[in-house]
ROTIMI-207357 format. One record per residue (C-alpha): x, y, z. Coordinates in pm, whole numbers, padded with zeros to 5 digits, always signed. Example, Ala and Ser with C-alpha at 12.3 -4.5 7.8 and 13.67 -1.06 7.14 Angstrom:
+01230-00450+00780+01367-00106+00714
***
This chain:
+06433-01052+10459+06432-00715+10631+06747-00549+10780+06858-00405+11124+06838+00002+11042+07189+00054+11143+07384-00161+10980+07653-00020+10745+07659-00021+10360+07796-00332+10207+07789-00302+09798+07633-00658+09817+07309-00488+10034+07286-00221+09738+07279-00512+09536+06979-00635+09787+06820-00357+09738+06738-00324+10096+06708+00057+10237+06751-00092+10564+07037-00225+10481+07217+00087+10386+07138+00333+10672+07468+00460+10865+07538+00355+11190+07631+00666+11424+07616+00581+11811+07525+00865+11990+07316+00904+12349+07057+01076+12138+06877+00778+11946+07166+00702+11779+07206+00995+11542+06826+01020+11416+06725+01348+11429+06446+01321+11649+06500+01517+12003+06404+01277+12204+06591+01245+12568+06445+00841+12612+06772+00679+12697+06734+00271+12822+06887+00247+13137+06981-00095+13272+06628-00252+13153+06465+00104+13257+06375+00383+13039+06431+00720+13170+06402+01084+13008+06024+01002+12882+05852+01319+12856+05468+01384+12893+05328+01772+12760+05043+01911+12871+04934+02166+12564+04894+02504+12642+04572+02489+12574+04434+02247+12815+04295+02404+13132+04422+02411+13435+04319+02062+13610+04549+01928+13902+04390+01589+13841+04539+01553+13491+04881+01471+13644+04786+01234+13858+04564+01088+13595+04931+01053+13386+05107+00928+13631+04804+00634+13687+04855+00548+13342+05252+00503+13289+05264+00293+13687+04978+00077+13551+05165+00047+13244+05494-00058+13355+05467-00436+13481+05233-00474+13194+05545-00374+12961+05747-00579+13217+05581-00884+13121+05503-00828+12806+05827-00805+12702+05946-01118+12925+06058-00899+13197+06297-00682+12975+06205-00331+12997+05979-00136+13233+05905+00269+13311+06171+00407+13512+06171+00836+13515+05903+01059+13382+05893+01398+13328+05560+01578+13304+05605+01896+13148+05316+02172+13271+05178+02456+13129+05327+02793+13197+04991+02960+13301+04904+02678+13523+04962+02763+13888+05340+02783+14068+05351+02505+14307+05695+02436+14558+05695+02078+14377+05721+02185+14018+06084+02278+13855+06242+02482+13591+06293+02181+13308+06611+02129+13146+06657+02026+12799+06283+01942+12839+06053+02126+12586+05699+02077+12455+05867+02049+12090+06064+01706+12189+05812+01559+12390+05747+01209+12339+05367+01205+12459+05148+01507+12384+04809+01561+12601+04607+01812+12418+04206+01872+12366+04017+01676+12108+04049+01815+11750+03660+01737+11735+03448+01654+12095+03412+01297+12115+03746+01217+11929+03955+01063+12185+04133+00858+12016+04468+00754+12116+04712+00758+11807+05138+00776+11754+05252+00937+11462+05509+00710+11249+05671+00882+10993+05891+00593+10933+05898+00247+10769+05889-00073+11000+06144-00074+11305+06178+00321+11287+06093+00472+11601+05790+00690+11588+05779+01067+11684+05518+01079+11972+05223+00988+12106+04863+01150+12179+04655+01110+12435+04335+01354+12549+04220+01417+12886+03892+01284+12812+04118+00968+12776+04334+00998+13069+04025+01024+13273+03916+00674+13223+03601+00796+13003+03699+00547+12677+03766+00275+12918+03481+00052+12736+03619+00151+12394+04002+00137+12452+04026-00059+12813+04265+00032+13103+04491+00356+13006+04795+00184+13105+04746-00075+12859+04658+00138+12589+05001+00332+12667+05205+00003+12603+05027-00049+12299+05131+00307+12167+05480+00297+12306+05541-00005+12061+05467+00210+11767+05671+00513+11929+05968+00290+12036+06006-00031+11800+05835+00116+11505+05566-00178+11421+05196-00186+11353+04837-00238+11467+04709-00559+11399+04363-00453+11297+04191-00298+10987+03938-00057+10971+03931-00086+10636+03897-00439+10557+03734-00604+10849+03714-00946+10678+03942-01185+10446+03916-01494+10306+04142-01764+10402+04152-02146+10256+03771-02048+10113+03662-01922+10482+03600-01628+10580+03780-01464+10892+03798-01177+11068+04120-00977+11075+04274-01032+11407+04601-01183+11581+04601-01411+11626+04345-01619+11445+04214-01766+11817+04082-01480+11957+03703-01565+11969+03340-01341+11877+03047-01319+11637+03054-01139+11336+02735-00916+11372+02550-00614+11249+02396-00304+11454+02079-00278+11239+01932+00086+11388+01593+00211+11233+01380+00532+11418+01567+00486+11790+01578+00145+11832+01869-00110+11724+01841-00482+11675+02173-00697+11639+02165-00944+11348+02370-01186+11208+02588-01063+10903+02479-01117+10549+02725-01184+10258+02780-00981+10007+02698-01128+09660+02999-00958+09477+03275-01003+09723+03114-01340+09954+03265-01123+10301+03002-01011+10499+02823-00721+10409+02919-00345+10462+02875-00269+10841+02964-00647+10979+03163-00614+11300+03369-00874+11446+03259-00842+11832+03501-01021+12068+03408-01207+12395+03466-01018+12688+03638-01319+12843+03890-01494+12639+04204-01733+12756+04446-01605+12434+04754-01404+12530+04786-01230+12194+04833-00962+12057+04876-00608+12237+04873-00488+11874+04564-00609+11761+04331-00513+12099+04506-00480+12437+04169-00459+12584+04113-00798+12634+04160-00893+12971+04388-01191+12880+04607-01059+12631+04898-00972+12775+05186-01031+12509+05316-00967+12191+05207-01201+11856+05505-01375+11809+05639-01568+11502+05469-01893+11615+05095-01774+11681+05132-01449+11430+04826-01414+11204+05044-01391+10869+04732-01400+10632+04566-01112+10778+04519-00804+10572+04672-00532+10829+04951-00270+10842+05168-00514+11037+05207-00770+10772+05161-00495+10533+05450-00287+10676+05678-00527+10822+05707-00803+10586+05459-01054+10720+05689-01047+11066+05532-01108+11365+05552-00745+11676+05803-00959+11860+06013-01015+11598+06039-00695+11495+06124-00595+11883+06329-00840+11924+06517-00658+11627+06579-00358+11822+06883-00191+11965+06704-00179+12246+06651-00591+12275+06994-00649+12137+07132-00448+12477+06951-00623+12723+06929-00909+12898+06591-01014+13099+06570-00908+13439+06567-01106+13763+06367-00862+13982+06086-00687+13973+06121-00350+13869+06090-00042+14110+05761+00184+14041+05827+00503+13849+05936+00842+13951+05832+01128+13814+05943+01508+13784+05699+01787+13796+05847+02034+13530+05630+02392+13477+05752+02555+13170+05863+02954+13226+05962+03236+13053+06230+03205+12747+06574+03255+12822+06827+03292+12498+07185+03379+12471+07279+03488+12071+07650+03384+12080+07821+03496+11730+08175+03411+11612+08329+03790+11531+08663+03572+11402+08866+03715+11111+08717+03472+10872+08341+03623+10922+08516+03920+10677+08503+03647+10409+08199+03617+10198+07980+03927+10338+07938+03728+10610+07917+03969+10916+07671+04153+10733+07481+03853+10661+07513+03764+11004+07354+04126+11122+07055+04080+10878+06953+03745+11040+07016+03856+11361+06761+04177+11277+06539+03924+11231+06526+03725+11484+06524+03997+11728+06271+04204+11569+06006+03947+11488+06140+03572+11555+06185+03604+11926+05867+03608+12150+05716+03864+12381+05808+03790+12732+06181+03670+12661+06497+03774+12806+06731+03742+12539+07120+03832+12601+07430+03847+12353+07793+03745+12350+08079+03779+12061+08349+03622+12066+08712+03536+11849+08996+03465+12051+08812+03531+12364+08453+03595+12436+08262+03958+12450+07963+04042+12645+07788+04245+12436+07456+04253+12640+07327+04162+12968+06980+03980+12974+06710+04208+12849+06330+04104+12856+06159+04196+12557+05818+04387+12637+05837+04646+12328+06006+04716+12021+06212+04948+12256+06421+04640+12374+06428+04470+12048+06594+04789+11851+06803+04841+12150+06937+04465+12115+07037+04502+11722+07276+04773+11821+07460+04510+12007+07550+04272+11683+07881+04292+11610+08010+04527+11353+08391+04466+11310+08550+04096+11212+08929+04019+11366+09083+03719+11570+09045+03383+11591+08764+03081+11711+08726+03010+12056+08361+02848+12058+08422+02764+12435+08518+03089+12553+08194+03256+12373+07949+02918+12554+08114+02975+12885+08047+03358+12862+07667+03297+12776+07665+03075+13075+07794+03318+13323+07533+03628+13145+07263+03360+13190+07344+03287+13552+07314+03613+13693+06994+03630+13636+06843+03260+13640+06970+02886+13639+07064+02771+13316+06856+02484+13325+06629+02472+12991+06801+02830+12858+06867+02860+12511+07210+02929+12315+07183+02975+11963+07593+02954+11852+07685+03068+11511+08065+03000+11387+08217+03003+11023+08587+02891+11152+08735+02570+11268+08818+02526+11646+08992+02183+11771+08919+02256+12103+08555+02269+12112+08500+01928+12291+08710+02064+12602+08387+02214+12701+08138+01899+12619+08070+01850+13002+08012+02160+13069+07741+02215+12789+07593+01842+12942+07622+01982+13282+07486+02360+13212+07096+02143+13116+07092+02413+12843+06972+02369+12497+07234+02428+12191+07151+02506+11819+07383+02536+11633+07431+02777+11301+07750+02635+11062+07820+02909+10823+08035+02820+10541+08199+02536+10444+08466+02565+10735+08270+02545+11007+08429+02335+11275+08337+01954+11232+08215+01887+11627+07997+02174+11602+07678+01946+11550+07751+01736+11861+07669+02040+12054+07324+02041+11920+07308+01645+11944+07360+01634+12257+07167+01910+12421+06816+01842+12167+06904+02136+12028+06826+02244+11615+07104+02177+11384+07166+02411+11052+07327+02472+10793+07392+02803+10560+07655+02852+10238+07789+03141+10105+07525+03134+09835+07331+03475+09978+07040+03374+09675+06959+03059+09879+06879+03337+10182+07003+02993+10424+07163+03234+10747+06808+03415+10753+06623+03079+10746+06790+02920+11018+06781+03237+11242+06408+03260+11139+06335+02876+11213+06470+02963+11591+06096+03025+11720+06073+02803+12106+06032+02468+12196+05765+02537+12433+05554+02863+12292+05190+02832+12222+05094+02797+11825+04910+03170+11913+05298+03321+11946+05448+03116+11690+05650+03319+11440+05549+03143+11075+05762+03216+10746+05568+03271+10501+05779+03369+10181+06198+03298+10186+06315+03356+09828+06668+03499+09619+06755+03601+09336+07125+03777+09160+06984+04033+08909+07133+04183+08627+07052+04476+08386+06816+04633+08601+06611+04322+08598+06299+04268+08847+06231+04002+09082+05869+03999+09070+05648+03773+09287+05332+03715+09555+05296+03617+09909+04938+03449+10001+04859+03565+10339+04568+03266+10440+04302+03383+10736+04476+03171+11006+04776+03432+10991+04838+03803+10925+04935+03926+11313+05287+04124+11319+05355+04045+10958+05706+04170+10835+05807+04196+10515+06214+04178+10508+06477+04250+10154+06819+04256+10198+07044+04337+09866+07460+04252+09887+07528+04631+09714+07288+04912+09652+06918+04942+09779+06719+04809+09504+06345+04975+09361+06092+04843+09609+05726+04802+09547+05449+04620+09761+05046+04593+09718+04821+04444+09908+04563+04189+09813+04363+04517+09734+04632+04685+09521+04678+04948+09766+05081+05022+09724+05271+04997+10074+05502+05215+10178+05709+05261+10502+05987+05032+10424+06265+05115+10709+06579+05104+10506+06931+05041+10682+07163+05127+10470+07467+04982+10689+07308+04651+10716+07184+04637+10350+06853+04548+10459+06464+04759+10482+06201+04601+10635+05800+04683+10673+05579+04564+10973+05194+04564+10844+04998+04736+11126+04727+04514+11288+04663+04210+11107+04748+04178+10747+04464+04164+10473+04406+03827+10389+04449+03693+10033+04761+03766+09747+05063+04069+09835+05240+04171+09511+05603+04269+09548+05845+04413+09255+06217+04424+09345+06472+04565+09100+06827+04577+09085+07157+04576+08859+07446+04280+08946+07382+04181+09298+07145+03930+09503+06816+04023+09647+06658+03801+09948+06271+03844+10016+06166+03660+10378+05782+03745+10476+05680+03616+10846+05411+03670+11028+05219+03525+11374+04863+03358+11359+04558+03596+11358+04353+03399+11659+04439+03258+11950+04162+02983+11937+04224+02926+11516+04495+02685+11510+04742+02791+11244+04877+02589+10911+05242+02469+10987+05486+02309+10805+05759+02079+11023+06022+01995+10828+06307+01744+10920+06519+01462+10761+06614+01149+10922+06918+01128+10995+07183+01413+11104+07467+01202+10918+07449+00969+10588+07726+00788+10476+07709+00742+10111+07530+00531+09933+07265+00550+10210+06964+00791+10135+06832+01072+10337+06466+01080+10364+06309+01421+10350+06014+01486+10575+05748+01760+10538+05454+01785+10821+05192+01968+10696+04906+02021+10951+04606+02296+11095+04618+02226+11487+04579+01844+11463+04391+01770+11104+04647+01689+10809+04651+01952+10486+04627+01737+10178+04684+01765+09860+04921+02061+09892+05227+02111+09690+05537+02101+09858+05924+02083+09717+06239+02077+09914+06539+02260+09830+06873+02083+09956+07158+02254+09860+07508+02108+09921+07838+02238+10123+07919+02385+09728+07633+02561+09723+07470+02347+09442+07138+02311+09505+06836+01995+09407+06480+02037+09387+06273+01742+09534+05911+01706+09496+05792+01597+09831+05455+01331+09839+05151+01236+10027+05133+00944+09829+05204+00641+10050+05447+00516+09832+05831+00591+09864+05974+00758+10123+05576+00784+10221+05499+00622+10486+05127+00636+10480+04908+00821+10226+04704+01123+10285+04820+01190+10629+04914+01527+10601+05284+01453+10591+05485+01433+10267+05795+01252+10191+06089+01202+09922+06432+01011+09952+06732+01241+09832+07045+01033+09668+07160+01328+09417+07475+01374+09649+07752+01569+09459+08019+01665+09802+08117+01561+10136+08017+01801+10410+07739+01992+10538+07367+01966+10366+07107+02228+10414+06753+02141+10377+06459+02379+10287+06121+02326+10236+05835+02539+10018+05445+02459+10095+05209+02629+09847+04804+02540+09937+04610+02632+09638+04254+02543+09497+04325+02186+09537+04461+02168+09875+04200+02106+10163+04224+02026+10554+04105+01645+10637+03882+01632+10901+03766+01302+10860+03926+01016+11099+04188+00831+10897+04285+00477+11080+04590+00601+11271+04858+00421+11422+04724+00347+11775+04472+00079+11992+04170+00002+11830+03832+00141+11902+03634-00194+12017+03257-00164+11859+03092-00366+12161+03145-00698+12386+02983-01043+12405+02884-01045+12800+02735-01382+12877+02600-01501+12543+02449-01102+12478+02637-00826+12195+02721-00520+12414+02745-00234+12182+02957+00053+12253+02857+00422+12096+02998+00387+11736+03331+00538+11639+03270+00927+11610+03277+01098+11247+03337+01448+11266+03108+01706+11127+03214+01770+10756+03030+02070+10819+03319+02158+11043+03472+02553+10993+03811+02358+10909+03719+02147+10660+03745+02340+10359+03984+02455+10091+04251+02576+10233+04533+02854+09996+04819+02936+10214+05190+02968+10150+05508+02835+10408+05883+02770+10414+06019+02570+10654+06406+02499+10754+06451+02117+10756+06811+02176+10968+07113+01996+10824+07301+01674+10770+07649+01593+10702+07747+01332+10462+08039+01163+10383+08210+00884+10143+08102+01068+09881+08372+00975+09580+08490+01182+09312+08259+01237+08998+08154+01063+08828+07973+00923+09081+07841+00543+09043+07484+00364+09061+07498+00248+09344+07126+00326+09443+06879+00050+09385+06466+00138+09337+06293+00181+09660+06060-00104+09748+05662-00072+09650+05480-00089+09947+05095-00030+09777+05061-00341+09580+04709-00392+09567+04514-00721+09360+04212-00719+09264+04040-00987+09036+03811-00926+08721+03562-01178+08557+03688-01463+08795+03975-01546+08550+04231-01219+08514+04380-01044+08812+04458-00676+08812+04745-00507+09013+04804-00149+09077+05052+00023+09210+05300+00348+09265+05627+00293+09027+05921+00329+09193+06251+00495+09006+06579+00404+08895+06732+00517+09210+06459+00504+09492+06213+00720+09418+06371+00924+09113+06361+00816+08763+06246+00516+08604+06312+00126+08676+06466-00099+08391+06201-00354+08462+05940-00574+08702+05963-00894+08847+05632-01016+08928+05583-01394+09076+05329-01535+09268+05231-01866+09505+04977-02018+09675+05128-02042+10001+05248-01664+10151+05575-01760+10338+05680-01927+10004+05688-01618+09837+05847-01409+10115+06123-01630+10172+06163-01801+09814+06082-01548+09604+06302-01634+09366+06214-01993+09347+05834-01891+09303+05628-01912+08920+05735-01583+08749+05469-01429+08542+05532-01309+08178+05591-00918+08186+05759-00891+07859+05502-00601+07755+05513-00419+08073+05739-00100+08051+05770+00082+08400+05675+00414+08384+05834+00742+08549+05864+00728+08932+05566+00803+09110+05324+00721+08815+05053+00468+08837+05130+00094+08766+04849-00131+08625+04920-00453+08481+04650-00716+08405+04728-01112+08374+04584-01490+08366+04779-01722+08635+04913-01949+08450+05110-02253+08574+04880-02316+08910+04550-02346+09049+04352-02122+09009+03939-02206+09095+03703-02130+09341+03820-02047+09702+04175-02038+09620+04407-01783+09738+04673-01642+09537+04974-01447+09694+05184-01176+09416+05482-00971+09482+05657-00717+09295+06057-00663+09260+06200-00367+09017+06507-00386+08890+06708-00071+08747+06931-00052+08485+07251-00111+08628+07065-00464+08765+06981-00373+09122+06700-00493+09273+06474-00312+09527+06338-00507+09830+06023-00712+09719+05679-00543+09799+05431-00568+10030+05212-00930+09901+04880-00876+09766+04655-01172+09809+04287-01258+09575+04073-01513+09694+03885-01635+09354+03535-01661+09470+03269-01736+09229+02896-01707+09369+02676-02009+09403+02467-02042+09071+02091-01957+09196+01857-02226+09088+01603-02128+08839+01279-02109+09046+01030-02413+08987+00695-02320+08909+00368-02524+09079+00228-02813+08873-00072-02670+08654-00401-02852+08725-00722-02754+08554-00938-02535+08763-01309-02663+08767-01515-02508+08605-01754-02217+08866-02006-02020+08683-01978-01748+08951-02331-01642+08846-02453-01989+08904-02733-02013+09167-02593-02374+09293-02590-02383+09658-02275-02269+09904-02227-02618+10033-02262-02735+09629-01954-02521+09561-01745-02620+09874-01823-03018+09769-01647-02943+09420-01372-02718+09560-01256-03014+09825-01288-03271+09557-01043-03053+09379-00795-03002+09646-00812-03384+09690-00617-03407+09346-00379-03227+09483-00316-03484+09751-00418-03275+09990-00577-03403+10350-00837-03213+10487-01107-03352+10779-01414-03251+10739-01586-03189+11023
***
């Protein structure tokens, strides 16, 4: 049995095993404490705050937002009654394009960006690919993180493929708001069920033909499908082609396309045998269970009305407006942390902060200090002139209000403060900081918020919760460089990828002895433009050397002495392949940061997006650790990629983050890599870090994965006659992206605070995570084979005490008496290290087991301390065993007679003997 998400820890759930079960309930109007930025809020049965982005890079096309707005009014009384008149589209915001044309109608957006949008429009990553997909980082029930749509799309030109755009948007904004599945499989079209074959769908009574495009020279001939010997399913290519006109109501999630589908599979007519991610995922439930799961069900009741059409707000993105407001307080002495305040303030203003920005800056301690007006940054003239302003000299106390009401009033001399940025730093504890909470709501600016140290006051994060704002964390531990990488990770919401500042290298070390810290910085081809090379040291200015990848030595460093920082901007674009750097010092702690912006403005860059999911755990629930690893649209795989998280103590743990689709991993080999943290050693503040390294193994995918997101329907059956549609585009692996990719990234992941930690030593209270890629496969129609990823003694980490493995012949019996079901012997299987590969071979015993049977196995580990993780997904094998071929019967040998074929007997002579012949054989023949 699954779990609500936000239900709080019981020690009888740990028991369970459930993840689910564990997660800590934190109310906020922000999704409930995730940490996704998202303004949707559910509004008396109407959901308002949806944003739709037009990318940057789309050009300019008035049409586009009609074409949007088409799509959400058609899709709202579809979603109306889909959901038995429960929710519906209530206010839209379409975010434009900056260099798109003023118009009266369009408006400065508030806490709006491109970065929190919940539906992205954007050009095709290859032409053709229109695809509509939602990426779910998440495990069933977890809301998604946004949707993609193309104006190819939006224009009605996959209408035949997809159907009507509004539909297509209901079937996405399952996946992005209730977190389930699509009810299809690309990847196993076919299953057998009871000894039949059928074709994965929900549910089971949607009708079609199970056919095969057969295309030879130009010309393509539909045929029926032919088995395959091996596996008895139909034969590589088969298609299960629906009738255009059908009287079914389900499922959205399998094709919304169909003109009579109009609701949800629910637990009644839910296709629980089918092979897809929905059963997969979500435990055999049905869509409608899972959204009748949701916070969002549980708070409404179904509506007597219809529901009004949608509005919708015109927002056009403009320039950046940011307000730097640092505590100067007496406690910033402590710590060198003034200092380290200056350096990551250098940073951001020489090289974080974009072109075109007017950035301004206010102190404060007991009272707030304007320390510069709004200055738009058009040269390194205004930059320099804006690192004079830091503040030099730490006395007073912490008034955060005073310093967020003086950025408001420098902001609003010059422009609204609607969607202006404040980036607040504070070390010291205020207890008056939520006197000015409707004022930040009201002001429609965004917050982040820096916590330095482990006094930091404890509301500070609501600021950033509230207003979408990024949320971070940095200790006194200068070696873990954390102030510089949350100043550096301050790059905006709404920039194009082109002006996108990218780290590249954040590392520290505390030397001794005149020892070196010696390393390289891999400078790939999709970056190199206004790449800075930045070393701060806590005492004296250590030995500095730099080469490039051609071992020319660098020099130029601009050294402030004051600051305790030099830094070197690389002319031009930087040469592309391996910088060598060799620092040394004696007793003190080096930083190196390298960032730099990407070379072309049509190349998309490689970026890593880092994030956990939740801002708050409550212990023993764990944090997942996410990792987005992506060039423009196509997912980087294979790379290596390890998160640092280091503690309010400054202790720090090392996580190994996977693409691996087992875990924390949502889905394998999608470019975005995954790991639960549980090694929790303090209550407080968490600050999370994450390295990418690309090397010879790592490539770009350019190849289309299934996604999360409506199906791409092959053809219709119109009146008896297969319609074809153009088959599902494959992208050129010819393609200038689809290569090995070496590149190196950090990444700030923000912060999280966690609490109920207990004293050391600190119990097992962390059960294995549940295997979700149990796969069953049968050899030599008598043994079955499993496979799949172990899990560890606590989640992912470690090793399991041992597997429970049972199986049944009847699915539901195994979900919901798993206990009760015929256990199989596993005496000899030892579970391996977390992460490894699991094979284990058997021979049912106890059951039938012959041709056309289907067998149902699940998995449950159990650690050492006797907690059990939640059972796995169920692997199914249908035993079939191929119809014995009869030996072929040969003709019945009669003597031949006997022809001299040199004989001079007459022609009709011959034919006289040859039809007395074929008389013996019983033949008839009339001669004439």
């Amino acid at each position: 049995m699954q779990h609500s998400p936000k239900r709080e820890i019981k020690v009888q759930c740990a028991a369970m095993g459930s993840f689910k079960c564990s997660v800590f309930i934190l109310v906020l109007h922000l999704l409930e404490g995730a940490v996704s930025k998202s303004l949707i809020q559910l509004n008396n049965n109407g959901y308002e705050g949806i944003v739709i982005a037009i990318n940057p890079n789309v050009p300019e096309d008035e049409t586009l937002i009609q074409q949007i707005k088409d799509m959400v009014t058609q899709a709202s009384p579809y979603l109306f009654e889909a959901t038995e008149r429960r929710f519906y589209f209530k206010k839209v915001a379409i975010l434009i394009p900056e260099k798109w044309k003023t118009k009266p109608e369009y408006v400065r957006p508030k806490l709006e960006t491109y970065k929190n949008a919940d539906v992205l429009v954007a050009e095709p990553t290859a032409p053709g690919n229109d695809e509509p997909y939602t990426e779910q980082m998440g495990n069933c029930g977890e809301k998604g993180e946004r949707i993609h749509f193309t104006p190819d799309f939006l224009a009605g030109k996959k209408l035949a493929q997809y159907g009507p755009q509004g539909r297509v948007f209901v079937h996405e904004w399952a996946h992005l708001r209730w977190g389930v599945y699509d009810e299809y499989n690309n990847n196993q079209k076919f299953y057998f069920s009871n000894g039949k074959r059928q074709a994965v769908r929900c549910s089971a009574d949607i009708t079609g033909k199970n056919v095969i495009n057969k295309c030879q020279g130009g010309s393509c001939v539909t045929k029926s499908c032919k088995l395959d010997k091996v596996t008895g399913l139909y034969e590589q290519g088969c298609e299960f082609i629906p009738h255009s006109l059908q009287t079914v109501k389900a499922s959205i999630m399998f094709a919304q396309s169909i003109d009579s589908v109009v609701e949800f599979c629910t637990e009644k007519n839910h296709n629980k045998e089918a092979p897809n991610l929905q059963n997969q995922k979500c435990n055999l439930r049905s869509t409608w269970e899972v959204i009748s799961n949701s916070e969002d069900f549980k708070k409404t009741t179904p509506m007597t009305t219809q529901p009004p059409t949608p509005t919708f707000s015109l927002l056009q993105i403009g320039q950046r407006i940011v307000c730097l407001v640092l505590d100067k307080s007496g406690s910033m002495a402590n710590g060198d942390r003034l200092n380290r305040l200056n350096q990551a303030g250098k940073l951001f203003l020489l090289q974080t902060v974009e072109q075109g920005s007017w950035v301004g800056m206010v102190t404060f301690d007991s009272v707030a200090h304007v320390q510069s007006e709004l200055i738009q940054i058009n040269s390194d003239v205004e930059r320099n002139a804006l690192t004079k302003s830091l503040p030099t000299v730490a006395t007073g106390g912490t008034s955060i209000c005073s310093g967020l009401r003086s950025a408001f009033a420098v902001i609003r001399k010059k422009y609204s403060t609607d969607g202006s940025e404040i980036v607040l730093l504070t070390d010291g504890e205020d207890n008056t900081i939520s006197s000015c909470f409707n004022e930040v709501k009201q002001s429609g600016a965004i917050i982040h918020t820096v916590a330095l140290g482990p006094s930091a006051a404890k509301e500070l994060e609501e600021l950033s919760k509230m207003t979408g704002g990024l949320q971070t964390y940095a200790s006194d531990q200068a070696q873990n460089n954390g102030l510089i990488d949350a100043f550096g990770a301050l790059s905006s919401g709404n920039g194009a990828d082109s002006q996108r500042s990218i780290q590249l290298e954040s590392k520290g070390l505390t030397l001794q002895n005149n020892q070196w810290m010696n390393g390289t910085v891999l400078v790939d081809s999709t970056v190199g433009k206004d790449t800075l090379f930045l070393i701060t040291w806590t005492k004296q200015p250590p030995k500095i050397l730099l080469w490039d990848p051609s071992k020319k030595k660098q020099d130029g460093f601009v050294v402030d002495a004051n600051t305790k920082m030099a830094y070197l901007q690389i002319p031009g674009t930087a040469k592309v392949g391996i910088w060598s750097y060799s620092l040394q010092a004696s007793s003190q702690t080096l930083t190196l940061t390298v960032t730099s912006r990407p070379s072309s403005a049509t190349v998309p860059p490689i970026t890593v997006t880092s994030k956990i999911n939740k801002n708050t755990g409550k212990f023993p629930s764990a944090m997942t650790v996410y990792a987005k690893i992506h060039q423009g649209a196509s997912p980087i795989l294979r790379a290596t990629v390890t998160a640092i998280i280091e503690s309010v103590n400054g202790k720090t743990v090392t996580l190994e983050l996977l693409d691996n689709g087992a875990g924390a991993d949502a889905t394998k080999d999608d470019g975005v890599y995954s790991r639960y943290f549980t090694a929790y050693d303090a209550n407080g503040r968490y600050s999370v870090k994450v390295w990418a390294l690309g090397g010879i193994n790592a490539a770009s995918q350019r190849l289309i994965p299934q996604q999360n997101g409506a199906m791409y329907i092959p053809g219709w059956i119109e009146n008896g006659e297969v319609k074809w549609n153009p088959p599902r585009p494959e992208i050129n692996k010819n393609d200038p992206q689809s290569k090995q990719v070496c590149f190196s990234r950090t990444s700030s992941g923000g912060s999280f605070v966690a609490s109920g930690v207990p004293q050391a030593p600190i119990p097992d209270l962390f059960p294995p995570c549940q295997i979700t890629d149990l796969k069953a496969k049968i050899h030599g129609y008598k043994f079955i084979n499993l496979t799949w990823t172990a899990p560890g003694d606590d989640y992912d980490h470690g090793r399991a005490h041992k597997y429970i493995i049972r199986i049944s012949a009847n699915i539901l019996d195994l979900r919901d008496k798993f206990n009760d079901s015929i256990q199989v012997n596993t005496s000899d299987l030892i579970p391996k290290e977390a992460n490894s590969e699991e094979v284990f071979v058997f021979t049912p015993e106890n059951i039938t087991f012959e041709n056309g049977t289907d067998l149902f196995i699940a998995v449950q580990a159990v650690d050492k301390a006797n907690l059990k993780s939640e059972i796995s997904n169920i692997a199914r094998v249908s035993l079939f065993i191929p119809p014995e071929i009869p030996p072929e019967i040969p003709s019945p040998s009669l003597p031949c007679p006997e022809i001299n074929v040199n004989s001079t007997i007459p022609g009709l002579h011959i034919l006289k003997i040859m039809w007395k012949w074929l008389g013996e054989l019983q033949l008839s023949v009339a001669l004439g």
